[in-house]
Backbone bond lengths (Angstrom), bond angles and torsions (degrees), N, CA, C in turn:
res aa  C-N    CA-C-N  psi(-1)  N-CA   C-N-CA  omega(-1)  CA-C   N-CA-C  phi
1 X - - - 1.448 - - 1.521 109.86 -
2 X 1.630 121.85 -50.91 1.437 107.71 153.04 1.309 137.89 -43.89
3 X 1.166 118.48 -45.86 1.343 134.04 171.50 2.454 106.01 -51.67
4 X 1.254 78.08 -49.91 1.465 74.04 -168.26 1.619 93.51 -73.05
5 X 1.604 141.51 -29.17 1.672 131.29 -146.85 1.716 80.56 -83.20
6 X 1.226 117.90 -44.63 1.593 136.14 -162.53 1.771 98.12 -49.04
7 X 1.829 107.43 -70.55 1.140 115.19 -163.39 1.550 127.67 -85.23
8 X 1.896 91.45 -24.18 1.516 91.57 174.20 1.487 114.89 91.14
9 X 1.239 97.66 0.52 1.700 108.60 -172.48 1.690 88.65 -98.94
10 X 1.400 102.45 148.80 1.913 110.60 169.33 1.235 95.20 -89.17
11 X 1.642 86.29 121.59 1.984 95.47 172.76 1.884 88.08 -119.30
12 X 1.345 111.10 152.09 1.742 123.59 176.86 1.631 88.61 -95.94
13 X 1.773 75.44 119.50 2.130 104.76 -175.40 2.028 81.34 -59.84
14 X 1.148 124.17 -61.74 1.927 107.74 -166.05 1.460 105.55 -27.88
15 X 1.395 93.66 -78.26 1.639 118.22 -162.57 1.514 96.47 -45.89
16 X 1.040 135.85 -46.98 1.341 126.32 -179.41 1.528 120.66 -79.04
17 X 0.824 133.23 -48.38 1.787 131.68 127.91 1.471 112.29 14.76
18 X 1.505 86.58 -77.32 1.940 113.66 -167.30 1.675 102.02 -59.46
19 X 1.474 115.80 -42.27 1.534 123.61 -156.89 1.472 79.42 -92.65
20 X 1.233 148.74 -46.26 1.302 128.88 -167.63 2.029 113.63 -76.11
21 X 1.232 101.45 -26.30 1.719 85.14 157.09 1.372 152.58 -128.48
22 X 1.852 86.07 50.26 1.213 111.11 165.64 2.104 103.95 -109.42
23 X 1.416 105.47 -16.16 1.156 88.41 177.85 1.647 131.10 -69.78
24 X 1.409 89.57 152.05 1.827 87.74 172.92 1.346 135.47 -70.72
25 X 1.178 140.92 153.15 1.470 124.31 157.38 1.479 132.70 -28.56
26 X 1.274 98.35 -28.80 1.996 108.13 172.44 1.339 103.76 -88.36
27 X 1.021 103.65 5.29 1.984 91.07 -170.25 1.636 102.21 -119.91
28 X 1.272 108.06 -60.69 1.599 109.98 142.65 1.609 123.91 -0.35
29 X 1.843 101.27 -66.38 1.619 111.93 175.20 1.487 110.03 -68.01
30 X 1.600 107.62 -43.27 1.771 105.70 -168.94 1.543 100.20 -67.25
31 X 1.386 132.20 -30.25 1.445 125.40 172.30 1.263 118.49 -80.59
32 X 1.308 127.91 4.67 1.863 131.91 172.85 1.188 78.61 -76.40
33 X 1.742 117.35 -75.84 1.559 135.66 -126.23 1.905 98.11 -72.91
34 X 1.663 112.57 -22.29 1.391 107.63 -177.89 1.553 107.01 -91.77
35 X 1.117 124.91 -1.18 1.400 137.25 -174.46 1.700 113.55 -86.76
36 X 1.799 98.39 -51.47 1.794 125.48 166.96 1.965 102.10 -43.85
37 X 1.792 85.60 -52.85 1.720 89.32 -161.35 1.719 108.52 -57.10
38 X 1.809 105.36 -40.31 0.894 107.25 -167.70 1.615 124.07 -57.07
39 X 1.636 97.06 -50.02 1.696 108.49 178.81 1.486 92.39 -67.84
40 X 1.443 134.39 -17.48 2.066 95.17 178.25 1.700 106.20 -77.03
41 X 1.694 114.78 -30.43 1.411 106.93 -166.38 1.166 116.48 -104.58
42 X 1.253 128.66 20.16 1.513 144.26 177.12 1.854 101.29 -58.05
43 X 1.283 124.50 67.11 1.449 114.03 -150.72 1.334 130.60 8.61
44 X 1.388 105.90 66.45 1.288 126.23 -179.62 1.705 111.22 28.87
45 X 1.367 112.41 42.07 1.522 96.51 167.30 1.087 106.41 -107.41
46 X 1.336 131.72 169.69 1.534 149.84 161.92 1.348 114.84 -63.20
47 X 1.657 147.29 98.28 0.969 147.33 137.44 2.205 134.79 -28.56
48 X 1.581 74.08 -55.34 1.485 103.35 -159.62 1.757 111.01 -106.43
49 X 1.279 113.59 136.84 1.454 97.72 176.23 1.545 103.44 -110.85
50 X 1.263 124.05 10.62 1.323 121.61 159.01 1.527 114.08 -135.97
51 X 1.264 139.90 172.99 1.290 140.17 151.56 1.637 108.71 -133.21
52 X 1.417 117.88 120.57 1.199 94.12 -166.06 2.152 94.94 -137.98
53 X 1.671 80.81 115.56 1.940 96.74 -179.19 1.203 122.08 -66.38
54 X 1.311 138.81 146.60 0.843 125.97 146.00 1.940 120.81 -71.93
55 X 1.208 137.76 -171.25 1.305 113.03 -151.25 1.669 80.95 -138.93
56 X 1.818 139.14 -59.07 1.015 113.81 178.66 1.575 130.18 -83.48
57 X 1.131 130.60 138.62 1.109 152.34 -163.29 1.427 113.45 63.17
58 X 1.131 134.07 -1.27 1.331 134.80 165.86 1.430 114.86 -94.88
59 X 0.933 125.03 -88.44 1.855 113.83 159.55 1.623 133.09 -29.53
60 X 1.474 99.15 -35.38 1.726 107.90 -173.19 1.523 97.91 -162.70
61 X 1.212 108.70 137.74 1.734 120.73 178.82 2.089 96.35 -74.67
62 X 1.238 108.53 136.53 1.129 121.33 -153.23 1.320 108.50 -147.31
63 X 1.420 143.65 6.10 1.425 145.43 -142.59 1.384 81.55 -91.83
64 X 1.178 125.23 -35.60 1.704 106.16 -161.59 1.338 108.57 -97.64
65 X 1.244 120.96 25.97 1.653 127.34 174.92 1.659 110.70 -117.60
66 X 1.476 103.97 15.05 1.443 105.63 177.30 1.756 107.69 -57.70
67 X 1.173 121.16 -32.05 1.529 109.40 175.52 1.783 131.32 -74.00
68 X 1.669 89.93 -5.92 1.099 93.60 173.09 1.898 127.78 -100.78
69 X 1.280 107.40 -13.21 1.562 144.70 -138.72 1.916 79.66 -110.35
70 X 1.184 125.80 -59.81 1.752 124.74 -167.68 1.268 88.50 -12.84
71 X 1.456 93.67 168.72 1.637 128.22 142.55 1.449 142.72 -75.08
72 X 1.896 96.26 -4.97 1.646 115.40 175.39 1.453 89.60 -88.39
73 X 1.682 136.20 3.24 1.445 128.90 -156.74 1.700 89.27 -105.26
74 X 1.308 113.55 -17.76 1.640 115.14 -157.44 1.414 111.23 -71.63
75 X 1.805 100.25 122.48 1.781 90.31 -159.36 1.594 130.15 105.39
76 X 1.371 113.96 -34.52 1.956 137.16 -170.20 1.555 91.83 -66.17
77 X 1.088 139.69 99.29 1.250 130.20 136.59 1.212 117.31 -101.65
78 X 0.927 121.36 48.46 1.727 123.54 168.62 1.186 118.04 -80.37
79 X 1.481 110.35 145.58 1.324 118.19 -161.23 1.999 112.11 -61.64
80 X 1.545 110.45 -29.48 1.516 106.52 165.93 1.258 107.48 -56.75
81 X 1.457 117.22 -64.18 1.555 115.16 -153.31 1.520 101.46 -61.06
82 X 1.245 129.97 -37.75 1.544 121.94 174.07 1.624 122.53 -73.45
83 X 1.569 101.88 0.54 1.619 108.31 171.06 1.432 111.23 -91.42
84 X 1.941 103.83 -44.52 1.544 102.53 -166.36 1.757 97.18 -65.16
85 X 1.063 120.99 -70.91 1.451 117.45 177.07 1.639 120.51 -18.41
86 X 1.126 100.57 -72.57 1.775 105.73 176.12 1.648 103.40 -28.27
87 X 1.197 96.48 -60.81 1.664 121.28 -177.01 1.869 111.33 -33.45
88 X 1.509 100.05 -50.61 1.476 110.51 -157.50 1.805 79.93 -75.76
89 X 1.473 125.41 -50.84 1.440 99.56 -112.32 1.876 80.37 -101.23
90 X 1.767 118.47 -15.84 1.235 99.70 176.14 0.876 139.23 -61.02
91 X 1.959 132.67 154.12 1.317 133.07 -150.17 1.034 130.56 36.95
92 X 1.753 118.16 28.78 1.101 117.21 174.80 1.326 104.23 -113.26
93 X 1.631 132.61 138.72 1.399 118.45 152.74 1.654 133.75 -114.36
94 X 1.418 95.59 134.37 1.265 124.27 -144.62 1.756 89.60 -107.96
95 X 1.077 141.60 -23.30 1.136 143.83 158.72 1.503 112.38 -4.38
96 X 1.709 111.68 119.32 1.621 109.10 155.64 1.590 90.77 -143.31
97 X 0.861 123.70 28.64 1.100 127.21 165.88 1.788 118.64 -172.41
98 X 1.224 104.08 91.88 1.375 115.70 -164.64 1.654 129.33 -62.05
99 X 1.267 128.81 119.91 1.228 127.31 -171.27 1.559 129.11 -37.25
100 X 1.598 105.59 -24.60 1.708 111.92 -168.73 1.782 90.01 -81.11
101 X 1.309 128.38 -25.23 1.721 141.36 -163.16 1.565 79.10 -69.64
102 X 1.042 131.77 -84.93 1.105 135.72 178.58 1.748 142.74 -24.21
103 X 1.489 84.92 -39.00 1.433 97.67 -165.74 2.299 93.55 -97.69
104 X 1.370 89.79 -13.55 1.533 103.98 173.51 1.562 108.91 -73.98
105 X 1.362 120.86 -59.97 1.459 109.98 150.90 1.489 132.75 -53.56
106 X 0.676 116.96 -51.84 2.095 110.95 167.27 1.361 93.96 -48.34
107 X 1.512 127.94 -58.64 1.846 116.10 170.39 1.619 110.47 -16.92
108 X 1.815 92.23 -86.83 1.575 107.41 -174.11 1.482 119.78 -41.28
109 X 1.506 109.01 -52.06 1.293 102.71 -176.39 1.502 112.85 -121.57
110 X 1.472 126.27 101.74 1.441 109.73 -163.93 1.882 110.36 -92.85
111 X 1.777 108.94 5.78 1.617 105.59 165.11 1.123 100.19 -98.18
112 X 1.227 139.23 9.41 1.747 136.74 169.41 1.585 114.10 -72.80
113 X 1.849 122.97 120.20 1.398 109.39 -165.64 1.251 99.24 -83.58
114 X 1.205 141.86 179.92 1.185 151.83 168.39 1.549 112.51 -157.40
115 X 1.708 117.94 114.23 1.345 139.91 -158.46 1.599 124.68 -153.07
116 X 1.281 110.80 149.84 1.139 126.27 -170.40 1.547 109.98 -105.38
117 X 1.417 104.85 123.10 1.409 102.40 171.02 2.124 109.80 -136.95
118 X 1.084 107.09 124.09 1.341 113.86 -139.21 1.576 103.42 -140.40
119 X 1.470 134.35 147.92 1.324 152.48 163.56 1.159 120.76 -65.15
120 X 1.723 106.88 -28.01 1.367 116.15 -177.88 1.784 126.79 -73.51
121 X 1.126 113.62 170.86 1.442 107.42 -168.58 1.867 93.05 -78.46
122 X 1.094 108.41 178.25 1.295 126.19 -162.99 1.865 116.46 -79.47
123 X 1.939 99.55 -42.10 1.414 83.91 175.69 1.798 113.78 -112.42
124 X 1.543 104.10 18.50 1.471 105.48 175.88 1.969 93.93 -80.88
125 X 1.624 111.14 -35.53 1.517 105.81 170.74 1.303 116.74 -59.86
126 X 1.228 115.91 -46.01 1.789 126.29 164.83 1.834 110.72 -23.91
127 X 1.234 86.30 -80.22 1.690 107.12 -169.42 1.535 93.27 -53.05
128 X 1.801 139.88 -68.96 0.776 106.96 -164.32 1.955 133.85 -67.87
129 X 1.525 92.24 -24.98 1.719 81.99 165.13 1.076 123.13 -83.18
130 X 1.541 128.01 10.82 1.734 118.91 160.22 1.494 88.49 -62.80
131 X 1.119 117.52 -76.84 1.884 140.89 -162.33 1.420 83.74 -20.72
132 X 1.521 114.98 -93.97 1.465 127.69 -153.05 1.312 121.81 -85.09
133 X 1.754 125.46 -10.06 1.304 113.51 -175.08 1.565 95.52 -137.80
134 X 1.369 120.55 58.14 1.192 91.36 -154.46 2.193 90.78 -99.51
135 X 1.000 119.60 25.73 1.456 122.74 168.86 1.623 98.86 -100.15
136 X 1.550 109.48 -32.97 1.800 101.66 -149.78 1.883 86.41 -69.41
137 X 1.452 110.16 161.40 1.241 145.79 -145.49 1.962 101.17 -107.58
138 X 0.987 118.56 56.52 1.470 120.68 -163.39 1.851 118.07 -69.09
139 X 1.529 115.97 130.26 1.679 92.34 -174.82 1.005 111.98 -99.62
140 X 1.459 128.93 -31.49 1.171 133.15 172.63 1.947 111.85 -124.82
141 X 1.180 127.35 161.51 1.538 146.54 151.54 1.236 126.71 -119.40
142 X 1.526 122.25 104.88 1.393 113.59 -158.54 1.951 81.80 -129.66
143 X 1.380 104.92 106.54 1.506 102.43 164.80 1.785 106.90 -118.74
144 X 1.589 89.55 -175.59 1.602 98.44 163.26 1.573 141.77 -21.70
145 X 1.468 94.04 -48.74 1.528 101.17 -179.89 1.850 102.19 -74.13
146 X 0.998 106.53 -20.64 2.190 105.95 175.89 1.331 125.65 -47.62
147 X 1.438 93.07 -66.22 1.194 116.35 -179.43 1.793 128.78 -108.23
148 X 1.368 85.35 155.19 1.661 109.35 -173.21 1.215 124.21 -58.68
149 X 1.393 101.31 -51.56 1.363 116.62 156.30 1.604 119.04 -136.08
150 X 1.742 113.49 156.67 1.067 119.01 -154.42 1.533 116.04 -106.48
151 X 1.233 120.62 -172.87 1.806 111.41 160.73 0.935 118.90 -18.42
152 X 1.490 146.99 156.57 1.364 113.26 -38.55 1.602 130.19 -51.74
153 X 1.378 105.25 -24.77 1.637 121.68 -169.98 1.207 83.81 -68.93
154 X 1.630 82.36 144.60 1.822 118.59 -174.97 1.382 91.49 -97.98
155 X 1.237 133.64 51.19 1.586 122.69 -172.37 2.015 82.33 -101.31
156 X 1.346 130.37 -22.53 1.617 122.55 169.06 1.317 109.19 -40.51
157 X 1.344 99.74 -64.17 1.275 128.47 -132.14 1.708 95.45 -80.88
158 X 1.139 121.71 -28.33 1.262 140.33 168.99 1.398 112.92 -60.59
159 X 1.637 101.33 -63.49 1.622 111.24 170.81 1.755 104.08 -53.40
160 X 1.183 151.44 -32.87 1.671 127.76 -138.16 1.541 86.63 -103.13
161 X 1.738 104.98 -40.27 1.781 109.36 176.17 1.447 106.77 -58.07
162 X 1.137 148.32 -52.72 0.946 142.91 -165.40 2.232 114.68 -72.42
163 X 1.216 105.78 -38.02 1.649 123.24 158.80 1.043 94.39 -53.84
164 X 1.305 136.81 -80.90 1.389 128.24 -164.14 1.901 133.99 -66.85
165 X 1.490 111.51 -10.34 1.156 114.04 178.94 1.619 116.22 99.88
166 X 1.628 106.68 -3.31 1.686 105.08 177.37 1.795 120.10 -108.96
167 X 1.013 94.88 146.08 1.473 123.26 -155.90 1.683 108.46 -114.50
168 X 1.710 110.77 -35.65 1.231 105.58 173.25 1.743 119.51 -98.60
169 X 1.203 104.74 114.68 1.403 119.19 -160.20 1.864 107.22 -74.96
170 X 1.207 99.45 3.72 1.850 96.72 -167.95 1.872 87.97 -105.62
171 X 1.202 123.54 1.28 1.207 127.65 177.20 1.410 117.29 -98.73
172 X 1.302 103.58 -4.76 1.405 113.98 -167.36 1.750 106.80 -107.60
173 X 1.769 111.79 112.71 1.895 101.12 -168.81 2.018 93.13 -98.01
174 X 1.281 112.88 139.63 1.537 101.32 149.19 0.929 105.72 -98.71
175 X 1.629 116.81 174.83 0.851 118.09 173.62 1.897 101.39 -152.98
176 X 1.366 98.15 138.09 1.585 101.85 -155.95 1.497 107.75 -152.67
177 X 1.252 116.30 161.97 1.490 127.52 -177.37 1.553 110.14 -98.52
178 X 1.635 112.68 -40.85 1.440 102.43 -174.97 1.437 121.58 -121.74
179 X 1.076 129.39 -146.74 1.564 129.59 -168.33 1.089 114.23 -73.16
180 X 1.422 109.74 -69.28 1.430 133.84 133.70 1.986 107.80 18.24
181 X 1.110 94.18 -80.83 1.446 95.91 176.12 1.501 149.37 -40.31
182 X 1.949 82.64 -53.22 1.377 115.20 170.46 1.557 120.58 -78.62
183 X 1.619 107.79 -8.99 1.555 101.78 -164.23 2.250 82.27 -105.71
184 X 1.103 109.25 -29.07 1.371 110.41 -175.73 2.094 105.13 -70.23
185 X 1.250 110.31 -15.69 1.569 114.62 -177.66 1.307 103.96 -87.16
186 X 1.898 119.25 -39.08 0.699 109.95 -161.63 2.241 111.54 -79.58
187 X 1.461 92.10 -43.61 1.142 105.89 171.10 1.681 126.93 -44.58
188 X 1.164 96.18 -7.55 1.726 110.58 -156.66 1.868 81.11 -102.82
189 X 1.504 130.50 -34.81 1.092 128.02 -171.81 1.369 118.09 -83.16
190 X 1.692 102.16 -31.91 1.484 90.25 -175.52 1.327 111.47 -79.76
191 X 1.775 113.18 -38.70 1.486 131.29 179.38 1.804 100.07 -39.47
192 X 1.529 130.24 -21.90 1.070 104.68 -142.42 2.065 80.52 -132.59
193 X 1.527 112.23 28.27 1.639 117.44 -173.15 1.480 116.28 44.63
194 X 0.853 120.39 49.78 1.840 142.69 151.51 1.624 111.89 -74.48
């Protein structure tokens, strides 16, 4: 469904359904990274007036930070929990979506928003985009600690449009790894007569 709002081409929501969960984790990435390529060279125009990521496993592979990421984390800035983390994730790269990709679109398009809307607590998202993005150009951060309620509810996605000044929701791409994502984009469209 991204692929088709992005390109404009009719893709069949089943078949794409079906092909999306049989794919692998490598294929998963090769369809982010051909999706990124696509919206920068689409003759360089602007589609979208937001793009808004989710942050684990879509931006950076993250499975092994589930102890840090909970909802008992929402709020923890204590000086351990911001040590053990630092600890785990330095010199490691966690990259599936690389910072220069990013900072290449803010290039191309510098009124294009680009934002995080995420499950995670607020400063485990912090810490990791100092680590890994800390050039990319961010417009909004909408984690755990924001909102009331979380994935699937489009109550993010609501919040980052409204921070940012946009109103037209067919301008707005997520972009996400799990269901979660796709059922919170979609919900956000119908809730809003799309």
């Amino acid at each position: 469904v991204l692929a088709n709002h992005i390109t404009g081409i009719e893709i069949d929501d089943d078949k794409l359904l079906l092909d999306l969960a049989i794919f692998s984790k490598k294929e998963l990435q090769d369809e982010k990274e051909r999706l990124l390529r696509e919206i920068t060279q689409k003759n360089h125009r602007r589609s979208f007036d937001l793009l808004l990521f989710d942050l684990d496993n879509t931006l950076l592979r993250t499975d092994d930070l589930e102890r840090f990421r909970g909802k008992e984390n929402v709020g923890n800035v204590s000086d351990n929990y911001i040590y053990e983390l630092k600890s785990v994730i330095i010199n490691s790269n966690r990259y599936l979506i690389y910072e220069k990709d990013l900072i290449e679109i803010n290039t191309l398009y510098p009124d294009l928003k680009i934002g995080i809307f995420t499950r995670a607590p607020r400063k485990y998202s912090e810490i990791l985009l100092s680590q890994y993005y800390s050039n990319a150009k961010w417009s909004v951060l909408i984690s755990y600690d924001d909102t009331r309620y979380t994935k699937p509810n489009p109550e993010g996605i609501n919040m980052a449009c409204q921070k940012l000044s946009i109103t037209d929701l067919d301008r707005v791409a997520v972009i996400g790894d799990s269901k979660e994502d796709i059922e919170s984009y979609f919900t956000n469209l119908i809730d809003n007569g799309y």
